[in-house]
C-alpha atoms as one frame of an Amber mdcrd trajectory, in Angstrom:
protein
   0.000   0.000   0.000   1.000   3.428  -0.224   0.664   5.604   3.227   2.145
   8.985   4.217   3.701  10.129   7.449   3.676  14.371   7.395   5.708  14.801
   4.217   6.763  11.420   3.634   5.216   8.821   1.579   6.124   5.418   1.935
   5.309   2.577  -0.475   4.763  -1.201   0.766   5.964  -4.442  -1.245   2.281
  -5.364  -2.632   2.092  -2.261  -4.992   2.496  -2.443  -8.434   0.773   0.145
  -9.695   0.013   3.893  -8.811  -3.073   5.624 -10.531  -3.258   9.369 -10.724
  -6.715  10.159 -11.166  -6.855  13.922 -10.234  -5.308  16.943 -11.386  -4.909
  17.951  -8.166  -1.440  15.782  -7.444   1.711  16.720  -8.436   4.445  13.762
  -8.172   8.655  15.254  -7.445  11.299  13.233  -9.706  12.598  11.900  -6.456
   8.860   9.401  -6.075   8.919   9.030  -9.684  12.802   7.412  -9.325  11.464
   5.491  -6.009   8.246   4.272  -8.246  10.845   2.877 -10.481  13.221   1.367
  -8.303  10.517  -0.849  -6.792   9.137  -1.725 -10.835   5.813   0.614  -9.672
   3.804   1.306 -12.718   2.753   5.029 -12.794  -0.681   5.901 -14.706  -2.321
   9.276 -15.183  -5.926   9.669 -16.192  -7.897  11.880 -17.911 -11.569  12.981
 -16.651 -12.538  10.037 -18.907 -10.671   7.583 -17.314  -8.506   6.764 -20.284
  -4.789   6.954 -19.817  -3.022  10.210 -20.225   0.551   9.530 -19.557   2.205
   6.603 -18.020   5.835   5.252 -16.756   7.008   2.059 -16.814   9.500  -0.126
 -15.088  12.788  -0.049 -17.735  13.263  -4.016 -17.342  10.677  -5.879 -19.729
  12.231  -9.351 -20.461  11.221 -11.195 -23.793  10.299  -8.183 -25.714  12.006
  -8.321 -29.499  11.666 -11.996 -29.975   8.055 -12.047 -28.714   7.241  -8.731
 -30.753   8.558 -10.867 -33.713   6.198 -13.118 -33.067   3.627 -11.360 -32.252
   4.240  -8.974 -35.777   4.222 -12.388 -37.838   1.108 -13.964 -36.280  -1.208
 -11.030 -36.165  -1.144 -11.325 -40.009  -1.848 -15.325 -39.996  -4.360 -17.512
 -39.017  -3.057 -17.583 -35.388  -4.386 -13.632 -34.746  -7.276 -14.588 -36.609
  -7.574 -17.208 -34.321  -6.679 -15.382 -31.076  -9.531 -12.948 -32.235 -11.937
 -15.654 -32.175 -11.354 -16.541 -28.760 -11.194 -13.075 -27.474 -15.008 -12.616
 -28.511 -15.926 -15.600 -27.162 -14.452 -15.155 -23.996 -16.410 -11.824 -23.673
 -19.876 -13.136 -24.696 -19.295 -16.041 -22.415 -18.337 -13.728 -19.872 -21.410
 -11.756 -20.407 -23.808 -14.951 -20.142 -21.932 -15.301 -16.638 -22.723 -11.787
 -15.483 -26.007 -11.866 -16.476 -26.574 -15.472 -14.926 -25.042 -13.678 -11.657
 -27.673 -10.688 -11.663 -30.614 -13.325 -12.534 -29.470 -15.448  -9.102 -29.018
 -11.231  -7.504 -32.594  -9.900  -8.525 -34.162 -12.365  -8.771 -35.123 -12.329
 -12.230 -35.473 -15.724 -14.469 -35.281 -14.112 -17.673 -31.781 -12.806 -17.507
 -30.650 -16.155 -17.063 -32.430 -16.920 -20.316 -30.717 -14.169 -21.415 -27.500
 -15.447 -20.827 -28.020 -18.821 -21.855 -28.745 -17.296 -25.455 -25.123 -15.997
 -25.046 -24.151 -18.673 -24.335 -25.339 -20.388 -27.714 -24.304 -17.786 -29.542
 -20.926 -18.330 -28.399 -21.031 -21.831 -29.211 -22.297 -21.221 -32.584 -18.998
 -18.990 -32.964 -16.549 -21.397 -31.920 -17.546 -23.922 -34.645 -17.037 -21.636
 -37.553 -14.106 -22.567 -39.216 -10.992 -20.618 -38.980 -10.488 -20.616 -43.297
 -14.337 -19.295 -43.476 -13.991 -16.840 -40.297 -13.409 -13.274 -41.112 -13.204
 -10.037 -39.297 -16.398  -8.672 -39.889 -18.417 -12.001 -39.327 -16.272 -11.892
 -36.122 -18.027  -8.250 -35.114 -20.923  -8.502 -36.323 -21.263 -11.849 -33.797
 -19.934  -9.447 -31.013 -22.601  -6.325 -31.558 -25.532  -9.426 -31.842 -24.476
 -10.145 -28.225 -23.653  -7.099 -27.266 -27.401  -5.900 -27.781 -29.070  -8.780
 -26.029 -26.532  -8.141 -23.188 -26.737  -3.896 -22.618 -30.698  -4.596 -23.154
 -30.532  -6.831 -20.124 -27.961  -4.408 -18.181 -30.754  -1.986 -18.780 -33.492
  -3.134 -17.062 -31.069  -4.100 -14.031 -29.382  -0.351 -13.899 -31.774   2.181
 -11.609 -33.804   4.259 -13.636 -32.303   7.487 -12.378 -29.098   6.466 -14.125
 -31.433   7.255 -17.452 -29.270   4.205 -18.860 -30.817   2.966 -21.885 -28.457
   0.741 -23.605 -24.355   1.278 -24.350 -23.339   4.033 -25.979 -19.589   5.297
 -25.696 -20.241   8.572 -26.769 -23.563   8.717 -24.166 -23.796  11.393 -21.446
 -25.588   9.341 -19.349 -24.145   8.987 -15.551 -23.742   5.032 -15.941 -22.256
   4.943 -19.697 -19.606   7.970 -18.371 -18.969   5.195 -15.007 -18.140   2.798
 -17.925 -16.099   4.644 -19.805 -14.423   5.670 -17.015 -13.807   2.208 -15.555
 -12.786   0.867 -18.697  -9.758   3.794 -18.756  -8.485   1.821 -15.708  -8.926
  -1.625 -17.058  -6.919  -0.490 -20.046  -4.081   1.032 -18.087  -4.288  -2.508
 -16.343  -4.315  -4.521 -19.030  -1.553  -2.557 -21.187   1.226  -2.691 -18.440
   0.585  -6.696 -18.282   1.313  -6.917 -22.179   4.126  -4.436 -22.434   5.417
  -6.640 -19.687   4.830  -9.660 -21.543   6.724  -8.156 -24.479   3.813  -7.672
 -26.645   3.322  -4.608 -28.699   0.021  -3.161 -27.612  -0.256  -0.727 -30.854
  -0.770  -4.169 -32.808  -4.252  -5.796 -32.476  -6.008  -8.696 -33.835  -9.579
  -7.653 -33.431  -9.189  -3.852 -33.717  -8.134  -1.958 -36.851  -4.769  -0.996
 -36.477  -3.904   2.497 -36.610  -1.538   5.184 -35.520  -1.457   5.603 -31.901
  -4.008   3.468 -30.952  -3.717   0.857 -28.748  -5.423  -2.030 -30.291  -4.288
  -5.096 -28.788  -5.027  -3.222 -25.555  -8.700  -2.561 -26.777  -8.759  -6.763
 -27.787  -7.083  -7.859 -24.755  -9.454  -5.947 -22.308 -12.510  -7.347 -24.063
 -12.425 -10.420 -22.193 -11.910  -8.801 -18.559 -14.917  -5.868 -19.343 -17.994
  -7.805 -17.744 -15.964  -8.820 -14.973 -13.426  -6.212 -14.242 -15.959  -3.249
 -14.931 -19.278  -4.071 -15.236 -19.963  -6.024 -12.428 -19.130  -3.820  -9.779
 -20.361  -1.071 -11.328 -23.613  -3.020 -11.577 -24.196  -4.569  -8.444 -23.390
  -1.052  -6.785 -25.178   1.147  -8.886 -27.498   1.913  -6.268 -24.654   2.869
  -4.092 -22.616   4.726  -5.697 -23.342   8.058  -6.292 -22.313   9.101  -9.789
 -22.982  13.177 -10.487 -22.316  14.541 -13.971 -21.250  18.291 -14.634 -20.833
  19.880 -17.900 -20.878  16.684 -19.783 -18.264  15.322 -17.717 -18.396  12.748
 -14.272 -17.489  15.031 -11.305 -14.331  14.809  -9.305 -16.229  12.684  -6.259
 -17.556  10.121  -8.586 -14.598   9.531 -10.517 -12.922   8.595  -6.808 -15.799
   6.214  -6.274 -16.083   4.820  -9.396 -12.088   3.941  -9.213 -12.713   2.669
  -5.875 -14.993   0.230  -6.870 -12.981  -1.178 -10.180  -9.900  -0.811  -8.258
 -11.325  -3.039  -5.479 -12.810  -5.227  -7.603  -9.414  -5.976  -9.693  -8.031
  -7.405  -5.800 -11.909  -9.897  -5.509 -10.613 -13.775  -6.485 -12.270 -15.076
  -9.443 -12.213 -18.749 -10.781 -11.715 -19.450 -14.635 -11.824 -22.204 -16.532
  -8.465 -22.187 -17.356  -6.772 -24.860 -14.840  -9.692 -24.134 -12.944  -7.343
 -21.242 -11.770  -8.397 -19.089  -8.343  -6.522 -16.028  -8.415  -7.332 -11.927
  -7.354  -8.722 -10.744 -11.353  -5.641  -8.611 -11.748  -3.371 -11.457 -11.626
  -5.454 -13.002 -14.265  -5.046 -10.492 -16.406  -1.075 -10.606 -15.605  -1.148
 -14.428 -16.438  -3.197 -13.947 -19.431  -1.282 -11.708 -21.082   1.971 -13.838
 -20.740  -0.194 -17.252 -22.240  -0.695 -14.454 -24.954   3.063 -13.962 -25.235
   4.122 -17.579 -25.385   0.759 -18.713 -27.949   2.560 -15.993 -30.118   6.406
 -17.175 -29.737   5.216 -20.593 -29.932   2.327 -20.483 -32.178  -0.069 -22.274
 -30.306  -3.486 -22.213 -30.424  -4.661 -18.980 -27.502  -7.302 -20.742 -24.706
  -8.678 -16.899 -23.164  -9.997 -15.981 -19.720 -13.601 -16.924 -19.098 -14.532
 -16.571 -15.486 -17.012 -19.081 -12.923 -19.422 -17.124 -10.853
């Protein structure tokens, strides 16, 4: 943890990341050096939630042989492949959440709900890789991502005046998303730059100049779970207030409070039925990500038990 004594701050072992979510702190070279010394990732955010700036640890092991991997798969089958399984995760994911809220509220039909995620999941996995192609790929990820926000709808309080995702919404709850999705990105980016992947190449999202598509892929799996959920389950809670388009300095404190927690909650996936805090799932996955790309092997993703 980090903790302060008067005008000294002192930073514990456990931390691995520091998050600068205001513009009201100001960090001196000398904590930026100790950050650094102890391999401290240090993120700033916008209002939005999306990374500003960041600083990493200098020692990433791995990096030009897995980035040559990683340039010469993207292209192939394998990120075509890796793609596929990245979508699926996320719509089986989904059909989890909403399976969760059904057991919550009591409310049968969002377990039907998620069962019909389920299948459409299903019916993506059997598509073979030669006929697969990117836009069959999203056009199977908005189909699910309908039934799922119409669900999320009906469980989100009406004040929120949530009526389905929309990035570019207003709404309190869609600004709480973006905003909680900034953090999952900063999350998820440090894992693959410590991997030694190159998170400016994707396999899902076009690939342009400065952005960070394999970040945008990777998260895609952890978004129901990392985000979502808590923001869900406490939207009653929480207390999100919007100002001039934008989520106000209280609510951007709570709202990182609740992802931030939420990334420390143990979660079991199907992969070697593995019981870990979500962050270091996201750590682990990112390094299977590395090695399936070194080693070409076929990418098994993160999908989550509740």
């Amino acid at each position: 943890m980090v903790s302060r004594d008067g005008n000294k701050v002192f930073i514990t072992p456990d931390v691995d990341q520091v998050i600068v979510a205001s513009s009201r702190v100001s960090v001196t070279s000398k904590a930026v050096r100790l950050l650094a010394r102890y391999g401290v990732d240090l993120v700033f955010l916008e209002h939005n939630g999306y990374p500003a700036a960041r600083l990493y640890p200098p020692h990433i092991n791995k990096t030009v042989a897995t980035r040559i991997a990683q340039y010469e798969g993207a292209i192939r089958e394998l990120g075509l492949g890796i793609a596929r399984e990245i979508v699926l995760c996320k719509i089986a994911n989904q059909a989890q959440l909403l399976k969760y809220l059904a057991k919550n509220y009591r409310e049968e039909w969002l377990r039907d709900v998620g069962y019909e995620l389920d299948a459409l999941a299903t019916s993506l996995y059997k598509i073979e890789l030669g006929s697969l192609t990117s836009e069959k790929l999203m056009n199977l990820e908005a189909q699910a991502a309908r039934k799922y926000w119409q669900a999320v709808a009906f469980v989100v309080p009406e004040p929120y005046g949530f009526n389905g995702r929309d990035p570019e919404g207003f709404d309190p709850f869609n600004l709480s998303l973006n905003y909680g999705y900034g953090i999952l990105y900063s999350v998820c980016e440090k894992s693959l730059v410590l991997a030694g992947l190159d998170p400016y190449l994707g396999v899902l999202h076009a690939t342009k100049s400065g952005k960070p598509s394999l970040t945008l892929d990777f998260a895609e799996m952890f978004k129901p779970i990392a985000v979502d959920k808590p923001l869900i389950v406490n939207a009653r809670r929480v207390k999100v207030e919007v100002v001039d388009g934008k989520i106000d300095y209280e609510s951007r404190g709570r709202i990182a409070e609740e992802v931030l927690k939420n990334l420390n909650v143990k979660y079991r996936s199907s992969k070697e039925d593995r019981i870990l805090p979500l962050q270091e799932h996201i750590r682990r996955e990112a390094w299977d990500l590395a090695k399936c790309f070194r080693e070409g092997l076929e990418y098994e993703g993160f999908r989550v038990y509740l």
